[in-house]
Gaussian input, Z-matrix of N, CA and C with variables (Angstrom, degrees):
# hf/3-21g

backbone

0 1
 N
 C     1     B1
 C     2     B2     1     A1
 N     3     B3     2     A2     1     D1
 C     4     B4     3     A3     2     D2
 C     5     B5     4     A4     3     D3
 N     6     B6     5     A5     4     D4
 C     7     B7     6     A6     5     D5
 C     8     B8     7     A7     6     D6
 N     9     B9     8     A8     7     D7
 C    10    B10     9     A9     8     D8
 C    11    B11    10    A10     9     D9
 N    12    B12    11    A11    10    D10
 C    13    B13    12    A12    11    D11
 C    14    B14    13    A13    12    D12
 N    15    B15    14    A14    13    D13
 C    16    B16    15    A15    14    D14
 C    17    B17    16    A16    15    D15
 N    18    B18    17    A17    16    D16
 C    19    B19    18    A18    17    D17
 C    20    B20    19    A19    18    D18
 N    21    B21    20    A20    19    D19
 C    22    B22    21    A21    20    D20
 C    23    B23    22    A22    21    D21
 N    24    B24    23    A23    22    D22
 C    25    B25    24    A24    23    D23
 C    26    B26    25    A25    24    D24
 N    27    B27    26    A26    25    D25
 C    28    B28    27    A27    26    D26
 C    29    B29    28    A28    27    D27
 N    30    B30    29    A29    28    D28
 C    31    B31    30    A30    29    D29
 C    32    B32    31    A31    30    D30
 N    33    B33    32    A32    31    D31
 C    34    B34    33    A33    32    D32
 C    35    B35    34    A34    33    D33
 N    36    B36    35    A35    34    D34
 C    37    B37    36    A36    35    D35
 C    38    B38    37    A37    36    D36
 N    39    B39    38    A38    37    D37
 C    40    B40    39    A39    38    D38
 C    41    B41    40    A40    39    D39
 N    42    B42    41    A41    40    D40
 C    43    B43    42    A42    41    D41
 C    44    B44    43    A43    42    D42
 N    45    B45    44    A44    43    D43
 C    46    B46    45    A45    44    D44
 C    47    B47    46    A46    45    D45
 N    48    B48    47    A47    46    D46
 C    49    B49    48    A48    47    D47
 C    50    B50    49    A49    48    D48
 N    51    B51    50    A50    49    D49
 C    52    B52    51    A51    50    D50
 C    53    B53    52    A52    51    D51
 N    54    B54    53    A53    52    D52
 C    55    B55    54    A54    53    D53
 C    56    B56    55    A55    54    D54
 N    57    B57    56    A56    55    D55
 C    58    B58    57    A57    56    D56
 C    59    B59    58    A58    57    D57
 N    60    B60    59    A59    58    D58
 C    61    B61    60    A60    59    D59
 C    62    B62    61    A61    60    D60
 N    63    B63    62    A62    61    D61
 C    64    B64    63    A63    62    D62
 C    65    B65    64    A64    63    D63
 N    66    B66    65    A65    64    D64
 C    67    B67    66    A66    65    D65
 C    68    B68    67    A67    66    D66
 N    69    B69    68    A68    67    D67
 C    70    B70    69    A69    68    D68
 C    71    B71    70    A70    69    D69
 N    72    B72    71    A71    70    D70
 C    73    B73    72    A72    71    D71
 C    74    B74    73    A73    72    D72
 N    75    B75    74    A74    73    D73
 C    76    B76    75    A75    74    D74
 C    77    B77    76    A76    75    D75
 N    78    B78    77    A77    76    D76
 C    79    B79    78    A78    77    D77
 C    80    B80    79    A79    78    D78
 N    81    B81    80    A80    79    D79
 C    82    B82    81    A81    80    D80
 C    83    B83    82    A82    81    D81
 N    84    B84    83    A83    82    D82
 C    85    B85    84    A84    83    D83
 C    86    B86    85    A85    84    D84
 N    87    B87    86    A86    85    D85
 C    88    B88    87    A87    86    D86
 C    89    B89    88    A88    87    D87
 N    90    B90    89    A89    88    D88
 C    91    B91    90    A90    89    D89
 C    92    B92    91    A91    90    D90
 N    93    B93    92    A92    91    D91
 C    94    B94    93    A93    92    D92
 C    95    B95    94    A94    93    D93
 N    96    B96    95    A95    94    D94
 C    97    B97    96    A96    95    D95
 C    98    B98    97    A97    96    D96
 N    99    B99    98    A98    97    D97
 C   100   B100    99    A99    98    D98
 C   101   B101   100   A100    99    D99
 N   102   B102   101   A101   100   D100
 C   103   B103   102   A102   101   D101
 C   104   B104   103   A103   102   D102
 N   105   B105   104   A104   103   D103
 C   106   B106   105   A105   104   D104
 C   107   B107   106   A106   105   D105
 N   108   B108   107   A107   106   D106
 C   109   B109   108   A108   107   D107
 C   110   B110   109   A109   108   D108
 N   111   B111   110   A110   109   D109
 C   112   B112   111   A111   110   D110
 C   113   B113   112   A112   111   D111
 N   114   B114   113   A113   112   D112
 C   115   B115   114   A114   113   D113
 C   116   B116   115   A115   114   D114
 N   117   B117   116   A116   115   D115
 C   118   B118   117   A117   116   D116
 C   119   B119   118   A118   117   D117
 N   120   B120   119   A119   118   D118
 C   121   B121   120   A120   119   D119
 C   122   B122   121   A121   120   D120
 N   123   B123   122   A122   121   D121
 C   124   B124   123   A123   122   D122
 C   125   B125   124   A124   123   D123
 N   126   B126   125   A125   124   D124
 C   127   B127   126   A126   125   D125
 C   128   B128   127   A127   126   D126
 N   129   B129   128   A128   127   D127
 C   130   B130   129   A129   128   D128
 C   131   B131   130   A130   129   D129
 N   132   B132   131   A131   130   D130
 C   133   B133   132   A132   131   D131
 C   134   B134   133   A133   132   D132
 N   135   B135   134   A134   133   D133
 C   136   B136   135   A135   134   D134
 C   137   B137   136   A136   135   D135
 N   138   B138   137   A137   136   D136
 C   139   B139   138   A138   137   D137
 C   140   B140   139   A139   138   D138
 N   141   B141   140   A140   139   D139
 C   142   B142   141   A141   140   D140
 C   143   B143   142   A142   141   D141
 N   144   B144   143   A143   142   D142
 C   145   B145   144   A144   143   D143
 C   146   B146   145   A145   144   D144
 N   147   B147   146   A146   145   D145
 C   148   B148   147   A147   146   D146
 C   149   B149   148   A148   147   D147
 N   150   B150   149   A149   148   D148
 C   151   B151   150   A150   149   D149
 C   152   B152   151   A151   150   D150
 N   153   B153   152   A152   151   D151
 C   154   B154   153   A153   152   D152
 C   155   B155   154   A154   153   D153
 N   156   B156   155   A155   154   D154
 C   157   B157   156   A156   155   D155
 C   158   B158   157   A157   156   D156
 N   159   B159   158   A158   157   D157
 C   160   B160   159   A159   158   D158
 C   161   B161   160   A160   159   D159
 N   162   B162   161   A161   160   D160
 C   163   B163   162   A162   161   D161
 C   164   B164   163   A163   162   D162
 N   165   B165   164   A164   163   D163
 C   166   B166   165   A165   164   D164
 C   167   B167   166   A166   165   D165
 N   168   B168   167   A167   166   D166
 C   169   B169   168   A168   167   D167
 C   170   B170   169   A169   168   D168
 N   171   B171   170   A170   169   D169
 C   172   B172   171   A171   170   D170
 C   173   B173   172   A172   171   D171
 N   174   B174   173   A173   172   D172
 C   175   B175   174   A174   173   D173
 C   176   B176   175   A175   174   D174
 N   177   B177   176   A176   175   D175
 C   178   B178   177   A177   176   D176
 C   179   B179   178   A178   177   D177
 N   180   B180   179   A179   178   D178
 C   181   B181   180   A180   179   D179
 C   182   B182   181   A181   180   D180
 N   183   B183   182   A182   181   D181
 C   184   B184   183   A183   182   D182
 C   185   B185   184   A184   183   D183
 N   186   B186   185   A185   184   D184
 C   187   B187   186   A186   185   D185
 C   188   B188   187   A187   186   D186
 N   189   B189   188   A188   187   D187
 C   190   B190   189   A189   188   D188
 C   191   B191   190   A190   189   D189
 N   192   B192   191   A191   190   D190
 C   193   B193   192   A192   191   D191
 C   194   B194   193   A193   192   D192
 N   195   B195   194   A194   193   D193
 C   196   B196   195   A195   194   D194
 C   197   B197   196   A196   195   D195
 N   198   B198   197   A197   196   D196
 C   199   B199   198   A198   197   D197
 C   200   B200   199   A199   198   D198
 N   201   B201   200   A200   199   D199
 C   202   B202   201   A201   200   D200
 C   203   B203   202   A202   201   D201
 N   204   B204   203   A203   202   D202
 C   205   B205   204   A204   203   D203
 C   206   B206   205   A205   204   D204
 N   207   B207   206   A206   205   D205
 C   208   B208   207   A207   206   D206
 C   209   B209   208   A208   207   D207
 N   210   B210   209   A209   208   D208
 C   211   B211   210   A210   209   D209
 C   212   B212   211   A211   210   D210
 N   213   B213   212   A212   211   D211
 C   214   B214   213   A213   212   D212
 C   215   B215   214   A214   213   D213
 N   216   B216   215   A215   214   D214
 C   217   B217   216   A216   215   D215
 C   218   B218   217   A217   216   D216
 N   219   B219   218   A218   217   D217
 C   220   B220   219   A219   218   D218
 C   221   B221   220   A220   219   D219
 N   222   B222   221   A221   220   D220
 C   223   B223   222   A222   221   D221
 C   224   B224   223   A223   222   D222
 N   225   B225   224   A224   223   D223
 C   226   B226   225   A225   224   D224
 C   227   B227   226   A226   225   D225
 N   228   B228   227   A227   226   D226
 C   229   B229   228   A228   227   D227
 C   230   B230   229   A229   228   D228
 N   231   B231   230   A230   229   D229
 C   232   B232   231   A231   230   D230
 C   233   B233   232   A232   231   D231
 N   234   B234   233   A233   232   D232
 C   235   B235   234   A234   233   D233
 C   236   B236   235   A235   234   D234
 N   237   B237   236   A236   235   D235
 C   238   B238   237   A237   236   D236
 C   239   B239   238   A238   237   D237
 N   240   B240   239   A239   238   D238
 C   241   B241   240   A240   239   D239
 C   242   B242   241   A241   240   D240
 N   243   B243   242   A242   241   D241
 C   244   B244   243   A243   242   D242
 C   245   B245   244   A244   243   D243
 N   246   B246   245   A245   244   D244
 C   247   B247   246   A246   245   D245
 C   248   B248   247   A247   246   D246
 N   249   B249   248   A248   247   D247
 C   250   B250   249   A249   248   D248
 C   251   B251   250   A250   249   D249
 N   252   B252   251   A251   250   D250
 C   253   B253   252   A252   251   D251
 C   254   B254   253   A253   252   D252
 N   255   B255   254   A254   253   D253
 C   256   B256   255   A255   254   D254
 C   257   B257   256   A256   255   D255
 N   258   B258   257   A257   256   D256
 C   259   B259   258   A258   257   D257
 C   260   B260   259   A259   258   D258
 N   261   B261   260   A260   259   D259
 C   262   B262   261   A261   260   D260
 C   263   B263   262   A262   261   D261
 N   264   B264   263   A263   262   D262
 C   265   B265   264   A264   263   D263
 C   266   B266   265   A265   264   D264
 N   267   B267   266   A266   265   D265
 C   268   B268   267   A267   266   D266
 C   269   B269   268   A268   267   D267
 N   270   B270   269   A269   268   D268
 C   271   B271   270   A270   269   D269
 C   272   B272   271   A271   270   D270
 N   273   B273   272   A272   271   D271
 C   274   B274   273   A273   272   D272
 C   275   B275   274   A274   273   D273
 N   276   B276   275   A275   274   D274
 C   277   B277   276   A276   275   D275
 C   278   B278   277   A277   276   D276
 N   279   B279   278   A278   277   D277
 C   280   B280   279   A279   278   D278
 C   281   B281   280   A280   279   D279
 N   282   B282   281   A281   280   D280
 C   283   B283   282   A282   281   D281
 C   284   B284   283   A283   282   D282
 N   285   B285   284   A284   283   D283
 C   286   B286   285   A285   284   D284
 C   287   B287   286   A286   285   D285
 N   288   B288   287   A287   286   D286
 C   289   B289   288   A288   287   D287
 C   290   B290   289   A289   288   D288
 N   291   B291   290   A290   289   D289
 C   292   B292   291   A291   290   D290
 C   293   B293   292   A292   291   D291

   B1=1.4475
   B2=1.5271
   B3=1.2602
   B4=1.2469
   B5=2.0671
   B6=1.4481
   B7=1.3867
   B8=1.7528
   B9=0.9443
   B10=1.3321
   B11=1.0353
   B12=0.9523
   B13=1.7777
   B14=1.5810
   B15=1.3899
   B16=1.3364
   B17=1.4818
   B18=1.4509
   B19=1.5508
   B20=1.6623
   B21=1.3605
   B22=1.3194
   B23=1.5898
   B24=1.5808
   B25=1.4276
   B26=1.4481
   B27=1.2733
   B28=1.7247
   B29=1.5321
   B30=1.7181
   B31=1.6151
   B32=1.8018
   B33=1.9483
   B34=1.6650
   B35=2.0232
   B36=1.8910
   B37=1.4880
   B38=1.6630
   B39=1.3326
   B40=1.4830
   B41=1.9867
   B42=1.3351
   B43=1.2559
   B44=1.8776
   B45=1.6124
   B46=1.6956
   B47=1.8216
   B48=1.1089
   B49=1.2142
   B50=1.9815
   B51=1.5747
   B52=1.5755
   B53=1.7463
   B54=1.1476
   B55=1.2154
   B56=1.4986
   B57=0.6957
   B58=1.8534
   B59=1.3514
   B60=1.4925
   B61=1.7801
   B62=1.6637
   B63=1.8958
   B64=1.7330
   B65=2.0638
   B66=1.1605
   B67=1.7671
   B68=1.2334
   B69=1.6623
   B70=1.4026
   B71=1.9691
   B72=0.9868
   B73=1.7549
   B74=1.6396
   B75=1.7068
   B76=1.2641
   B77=1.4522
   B78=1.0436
   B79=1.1726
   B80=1.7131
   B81=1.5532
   B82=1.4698
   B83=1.1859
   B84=1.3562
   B85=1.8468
   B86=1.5284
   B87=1.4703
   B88=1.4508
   B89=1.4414
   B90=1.2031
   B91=1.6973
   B92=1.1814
   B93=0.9398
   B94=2.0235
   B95=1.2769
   B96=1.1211
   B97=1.7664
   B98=1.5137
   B99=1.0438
   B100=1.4641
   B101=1.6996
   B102=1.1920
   B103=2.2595
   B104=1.1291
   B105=1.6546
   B106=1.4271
   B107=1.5336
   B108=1.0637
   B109=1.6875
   B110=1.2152
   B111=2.0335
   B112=1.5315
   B113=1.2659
   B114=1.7858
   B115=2.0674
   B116=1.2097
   B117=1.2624
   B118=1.4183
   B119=1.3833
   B120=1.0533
   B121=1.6755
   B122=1.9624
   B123=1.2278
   B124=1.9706
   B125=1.7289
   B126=1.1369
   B127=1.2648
   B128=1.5677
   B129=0.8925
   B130=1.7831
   B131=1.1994
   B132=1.2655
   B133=1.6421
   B134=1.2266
   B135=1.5906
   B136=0.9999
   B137=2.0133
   B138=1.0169
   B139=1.5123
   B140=1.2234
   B141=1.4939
   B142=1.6812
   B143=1.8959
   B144=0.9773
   B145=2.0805
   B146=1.3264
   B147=1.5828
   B148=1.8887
   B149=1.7061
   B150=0.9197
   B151=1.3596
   B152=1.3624
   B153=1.5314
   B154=0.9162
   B155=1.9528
   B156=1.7720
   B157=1.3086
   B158=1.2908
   B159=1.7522
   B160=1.3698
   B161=1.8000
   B162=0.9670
   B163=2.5463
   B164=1.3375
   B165=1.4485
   B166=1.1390
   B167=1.6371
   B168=1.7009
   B169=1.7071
   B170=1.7991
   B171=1.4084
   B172=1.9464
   B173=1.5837
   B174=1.3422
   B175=1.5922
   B176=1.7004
   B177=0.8325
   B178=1.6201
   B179=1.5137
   B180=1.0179
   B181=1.8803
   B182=1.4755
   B183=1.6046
   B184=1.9773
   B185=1.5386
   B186=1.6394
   B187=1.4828
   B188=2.0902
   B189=0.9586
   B190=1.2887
   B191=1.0579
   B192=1.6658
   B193=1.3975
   B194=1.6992
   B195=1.6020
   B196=1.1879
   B197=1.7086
   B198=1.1368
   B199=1.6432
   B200=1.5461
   B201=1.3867
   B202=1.4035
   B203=1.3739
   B204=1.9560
   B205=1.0581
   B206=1.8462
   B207=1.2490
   B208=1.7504
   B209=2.1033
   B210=0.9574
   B211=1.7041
   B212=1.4141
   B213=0.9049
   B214=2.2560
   B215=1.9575
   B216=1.4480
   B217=1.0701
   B218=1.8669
   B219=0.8120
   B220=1.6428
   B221=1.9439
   B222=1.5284
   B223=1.4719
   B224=1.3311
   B225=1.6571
   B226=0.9995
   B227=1.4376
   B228=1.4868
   B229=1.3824
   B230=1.5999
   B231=1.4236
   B232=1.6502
   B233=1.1877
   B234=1.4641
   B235=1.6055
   B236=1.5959
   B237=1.2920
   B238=1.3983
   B239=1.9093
   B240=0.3895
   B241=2.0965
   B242=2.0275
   B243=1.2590
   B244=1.4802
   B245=1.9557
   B246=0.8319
   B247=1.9565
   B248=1.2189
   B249=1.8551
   B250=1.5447
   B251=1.8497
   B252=0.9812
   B253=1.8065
   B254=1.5155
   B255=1.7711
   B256=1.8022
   B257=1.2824
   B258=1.5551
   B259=1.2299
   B260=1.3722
   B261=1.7195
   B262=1.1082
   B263=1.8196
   B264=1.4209
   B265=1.2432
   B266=1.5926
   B267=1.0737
   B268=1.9179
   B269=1.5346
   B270=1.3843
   B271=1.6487
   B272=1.1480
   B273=1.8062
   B274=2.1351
   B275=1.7300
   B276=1.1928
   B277=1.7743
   B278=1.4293
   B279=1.7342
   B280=1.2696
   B281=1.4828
   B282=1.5758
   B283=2.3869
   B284=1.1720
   B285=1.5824
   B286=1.3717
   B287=1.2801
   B288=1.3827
   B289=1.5540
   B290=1.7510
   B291=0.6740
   B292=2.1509
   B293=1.2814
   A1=108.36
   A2=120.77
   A3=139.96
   A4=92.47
   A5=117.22
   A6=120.81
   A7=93.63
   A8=137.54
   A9=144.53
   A10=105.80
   A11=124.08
   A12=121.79
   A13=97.31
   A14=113.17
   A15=99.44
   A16=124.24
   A17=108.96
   A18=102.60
   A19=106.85
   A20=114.50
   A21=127.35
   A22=98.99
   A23=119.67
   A24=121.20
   A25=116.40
   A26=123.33
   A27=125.33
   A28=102.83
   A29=107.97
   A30=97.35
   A31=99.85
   A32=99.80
   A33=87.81
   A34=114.23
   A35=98.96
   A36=122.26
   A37=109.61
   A38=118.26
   A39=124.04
   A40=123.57
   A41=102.91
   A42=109.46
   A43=109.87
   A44=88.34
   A45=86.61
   A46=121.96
   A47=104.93
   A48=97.31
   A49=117.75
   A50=87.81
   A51=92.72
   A52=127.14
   A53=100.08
   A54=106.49
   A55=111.58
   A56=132.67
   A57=135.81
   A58=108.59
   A59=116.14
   A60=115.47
   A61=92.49
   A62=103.71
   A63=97.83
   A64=100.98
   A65=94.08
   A66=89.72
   A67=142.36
   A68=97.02
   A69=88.39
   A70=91.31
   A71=106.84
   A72=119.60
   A73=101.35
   A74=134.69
   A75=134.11
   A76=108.02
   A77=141.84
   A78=146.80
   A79=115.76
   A80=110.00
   A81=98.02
   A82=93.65
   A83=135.26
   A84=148.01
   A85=94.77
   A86=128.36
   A87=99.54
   A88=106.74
   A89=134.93
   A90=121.52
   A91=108.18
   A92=126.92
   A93=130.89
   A94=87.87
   A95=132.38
   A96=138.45
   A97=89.45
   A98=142.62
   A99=155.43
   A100=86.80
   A101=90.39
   A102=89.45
   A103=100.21
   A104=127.11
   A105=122.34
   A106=122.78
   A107=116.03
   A108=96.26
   A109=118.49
   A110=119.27
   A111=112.52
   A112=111.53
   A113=104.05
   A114=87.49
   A115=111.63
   A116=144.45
   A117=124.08
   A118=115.35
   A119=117.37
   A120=105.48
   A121=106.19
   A122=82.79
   A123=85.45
   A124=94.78
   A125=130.16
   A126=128.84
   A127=110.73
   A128=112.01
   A129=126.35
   A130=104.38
   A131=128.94
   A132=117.81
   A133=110.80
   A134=138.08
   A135=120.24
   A136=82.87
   A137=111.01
   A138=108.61
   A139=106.90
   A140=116.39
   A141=136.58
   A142=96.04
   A143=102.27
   A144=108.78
   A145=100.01
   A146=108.15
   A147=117.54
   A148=96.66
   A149=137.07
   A150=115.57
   A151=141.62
   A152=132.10
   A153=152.07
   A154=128.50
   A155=96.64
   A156=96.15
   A157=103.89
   A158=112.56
   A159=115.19
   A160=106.83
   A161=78.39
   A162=81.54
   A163=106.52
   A164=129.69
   A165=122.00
   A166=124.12
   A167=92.83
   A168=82.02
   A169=103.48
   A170=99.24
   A171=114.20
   A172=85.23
   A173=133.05
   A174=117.62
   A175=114.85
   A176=104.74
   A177=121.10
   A178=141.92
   A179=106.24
   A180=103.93
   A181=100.26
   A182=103.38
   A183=100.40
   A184=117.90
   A185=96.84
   A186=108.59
   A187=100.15
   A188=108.77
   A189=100.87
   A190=127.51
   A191=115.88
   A192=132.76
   A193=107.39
   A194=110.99
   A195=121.17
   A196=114.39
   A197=104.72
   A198=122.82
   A199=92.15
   A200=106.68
   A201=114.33
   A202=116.64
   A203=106.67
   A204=133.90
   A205=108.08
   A206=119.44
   A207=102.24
   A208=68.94
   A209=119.16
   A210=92.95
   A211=117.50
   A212=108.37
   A213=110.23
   A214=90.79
   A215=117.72
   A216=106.51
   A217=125.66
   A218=93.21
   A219=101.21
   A220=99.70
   A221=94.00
   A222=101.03
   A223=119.19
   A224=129.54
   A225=131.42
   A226=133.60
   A227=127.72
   A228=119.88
   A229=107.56
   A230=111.13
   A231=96.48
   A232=96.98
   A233=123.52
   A234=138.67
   A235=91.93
   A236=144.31
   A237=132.44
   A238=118.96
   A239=85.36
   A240=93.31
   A241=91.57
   A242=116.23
   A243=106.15
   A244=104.18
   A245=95.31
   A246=102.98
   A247=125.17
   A248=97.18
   A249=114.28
   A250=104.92
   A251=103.12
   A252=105.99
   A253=112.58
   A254=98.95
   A255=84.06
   A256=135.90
   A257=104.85
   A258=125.93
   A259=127.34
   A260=89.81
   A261=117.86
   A262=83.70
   A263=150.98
   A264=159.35
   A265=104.73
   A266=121.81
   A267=128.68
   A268=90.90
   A269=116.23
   A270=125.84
   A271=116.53
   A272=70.60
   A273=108.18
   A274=86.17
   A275=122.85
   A276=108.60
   A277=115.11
   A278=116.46
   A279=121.49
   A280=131.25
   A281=79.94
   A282=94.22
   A283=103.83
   A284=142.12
   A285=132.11
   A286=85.03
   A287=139.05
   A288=127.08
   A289=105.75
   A290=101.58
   A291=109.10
   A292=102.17
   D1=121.42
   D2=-167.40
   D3=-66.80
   D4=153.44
   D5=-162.14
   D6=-93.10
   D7=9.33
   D8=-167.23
   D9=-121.62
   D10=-18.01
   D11=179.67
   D12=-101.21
   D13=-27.96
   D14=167.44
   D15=-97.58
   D16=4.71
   D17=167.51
   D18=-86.04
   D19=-28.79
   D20=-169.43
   D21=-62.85
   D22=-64.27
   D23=171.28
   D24=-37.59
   D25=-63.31
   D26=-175.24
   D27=-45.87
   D28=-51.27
   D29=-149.75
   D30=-77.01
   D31=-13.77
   D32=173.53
   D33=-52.60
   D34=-73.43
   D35=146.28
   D36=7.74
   D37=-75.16
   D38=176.19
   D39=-64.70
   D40=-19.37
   D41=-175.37
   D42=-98.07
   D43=-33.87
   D44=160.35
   D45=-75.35
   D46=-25.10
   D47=167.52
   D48=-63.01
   D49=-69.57
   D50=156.84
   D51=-1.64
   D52=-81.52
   D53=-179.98
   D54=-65.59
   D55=-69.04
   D56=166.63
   D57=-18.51
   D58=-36.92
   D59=-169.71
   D60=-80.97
   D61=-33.42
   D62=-154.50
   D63=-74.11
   D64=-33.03
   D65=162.75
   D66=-66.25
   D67=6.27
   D68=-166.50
   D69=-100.86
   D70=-177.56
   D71=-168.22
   D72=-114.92
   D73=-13.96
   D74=-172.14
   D75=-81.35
   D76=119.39
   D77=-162.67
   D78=-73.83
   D79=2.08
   D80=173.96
   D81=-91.65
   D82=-12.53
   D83=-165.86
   D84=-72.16
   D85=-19.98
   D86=163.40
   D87=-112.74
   D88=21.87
   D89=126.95
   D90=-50.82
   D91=-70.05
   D92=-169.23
   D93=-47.43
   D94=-83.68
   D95=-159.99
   D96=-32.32
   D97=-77.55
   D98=-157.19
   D99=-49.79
   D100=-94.40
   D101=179.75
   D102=-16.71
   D103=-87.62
   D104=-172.37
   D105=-38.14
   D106=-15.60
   D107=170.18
   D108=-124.08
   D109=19.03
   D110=145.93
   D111=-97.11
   D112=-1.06
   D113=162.39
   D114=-96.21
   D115=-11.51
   D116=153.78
   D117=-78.92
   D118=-8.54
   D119=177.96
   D120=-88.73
   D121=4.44
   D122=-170.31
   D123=-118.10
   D124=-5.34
   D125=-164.83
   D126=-68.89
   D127=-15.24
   D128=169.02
   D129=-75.49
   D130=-27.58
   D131=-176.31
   D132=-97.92
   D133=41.62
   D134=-158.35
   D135=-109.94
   D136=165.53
   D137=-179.95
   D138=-110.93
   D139=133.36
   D140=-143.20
   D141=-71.25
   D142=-1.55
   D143=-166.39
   D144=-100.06
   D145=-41.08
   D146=175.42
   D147=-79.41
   D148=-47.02
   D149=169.55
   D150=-84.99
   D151=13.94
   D152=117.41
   D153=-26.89
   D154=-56.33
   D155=-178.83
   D156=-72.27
   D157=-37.85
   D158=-171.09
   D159=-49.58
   D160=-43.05
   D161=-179.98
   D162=-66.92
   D163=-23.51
   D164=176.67
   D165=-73.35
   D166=-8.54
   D167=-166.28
   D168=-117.04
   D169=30.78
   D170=169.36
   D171=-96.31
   D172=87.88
   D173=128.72
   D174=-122.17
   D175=54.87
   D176=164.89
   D177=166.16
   D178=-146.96
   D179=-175.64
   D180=-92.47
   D181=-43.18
   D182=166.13
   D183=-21.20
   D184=-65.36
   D185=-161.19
   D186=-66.89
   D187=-54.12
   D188=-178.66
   D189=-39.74
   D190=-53.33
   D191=174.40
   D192=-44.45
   D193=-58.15
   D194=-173.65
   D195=-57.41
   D196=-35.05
   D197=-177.59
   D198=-57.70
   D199=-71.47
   D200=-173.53
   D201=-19.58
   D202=-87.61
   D203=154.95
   D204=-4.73
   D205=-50.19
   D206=-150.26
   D207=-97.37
   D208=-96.12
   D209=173.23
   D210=13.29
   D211=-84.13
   D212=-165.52
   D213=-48.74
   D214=-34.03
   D215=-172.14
   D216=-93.81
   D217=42.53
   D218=-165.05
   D219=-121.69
   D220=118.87
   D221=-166.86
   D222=91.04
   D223=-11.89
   D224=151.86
   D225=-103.44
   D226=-47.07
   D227=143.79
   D228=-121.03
   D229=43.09
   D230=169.62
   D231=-156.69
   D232=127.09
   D233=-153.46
   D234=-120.47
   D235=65.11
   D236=172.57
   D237=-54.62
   D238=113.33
   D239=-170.91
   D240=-71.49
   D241=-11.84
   D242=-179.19
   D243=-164.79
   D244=159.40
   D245=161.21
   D246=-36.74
   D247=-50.77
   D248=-165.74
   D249=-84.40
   D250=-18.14
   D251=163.41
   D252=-68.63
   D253=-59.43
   D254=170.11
   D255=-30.76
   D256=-52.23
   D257=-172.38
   D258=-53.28
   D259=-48.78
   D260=-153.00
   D261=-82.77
   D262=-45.87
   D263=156.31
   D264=-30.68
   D265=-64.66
   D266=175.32
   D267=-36.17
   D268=-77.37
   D269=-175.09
   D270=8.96
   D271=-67.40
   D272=-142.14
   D273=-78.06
   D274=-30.48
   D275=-170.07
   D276=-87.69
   D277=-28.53
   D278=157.41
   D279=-35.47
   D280=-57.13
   D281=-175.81
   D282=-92.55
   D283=-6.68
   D284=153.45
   D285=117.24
   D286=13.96
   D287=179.06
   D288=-97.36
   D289=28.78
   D290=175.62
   D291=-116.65

């Protein structure tokens, strides 16, 4: 899988979230809103080797669920400063290094 098709997927992933936080009316929903749009604005910097493993570790409902999960949590207890933190956080909870 080419690293562009998977930066392209995430930063979609991050922009649907985006919007979902920006509709909502609860006021921690624009912390998230805020997160969500320095990880798509950072989604270009992610390095093609960290997103590689990141594609490697979608083979099931685990990973989705888990994907989800760190998603629902972004802007509420998880402040990513970039994309490649997200990412790099999914990783670390996948292979047991979180």
């Amino acid at each position: 899988m080419q690293a562009e098709i998977v930066r392209e997927t995430l930063r979609e992933m991050f922009e649907h979230a985006l919007w979902q936080s920006s509709c909502s009316p609860v006021a921690r929903s624009a912390r998230a809103a805020k997160s969500f749009r320095r990880l798509v604005a950072t989604a270009d910097q992610i390095e093609a080797g960290i997103l590689f493993a990141y594609a490697e570790l979608w083979e099931g409902e685990p990973d989705r669920t888990a994907h989800r999960k760190l998603l629902e949590s972004v802007g509420y207890g998880f402040i990513p400063l970039s994309a490649s933190e997200f990412v790099i956080r999914f990783i670390a909870e996948r292979t047991g290094g979180a």
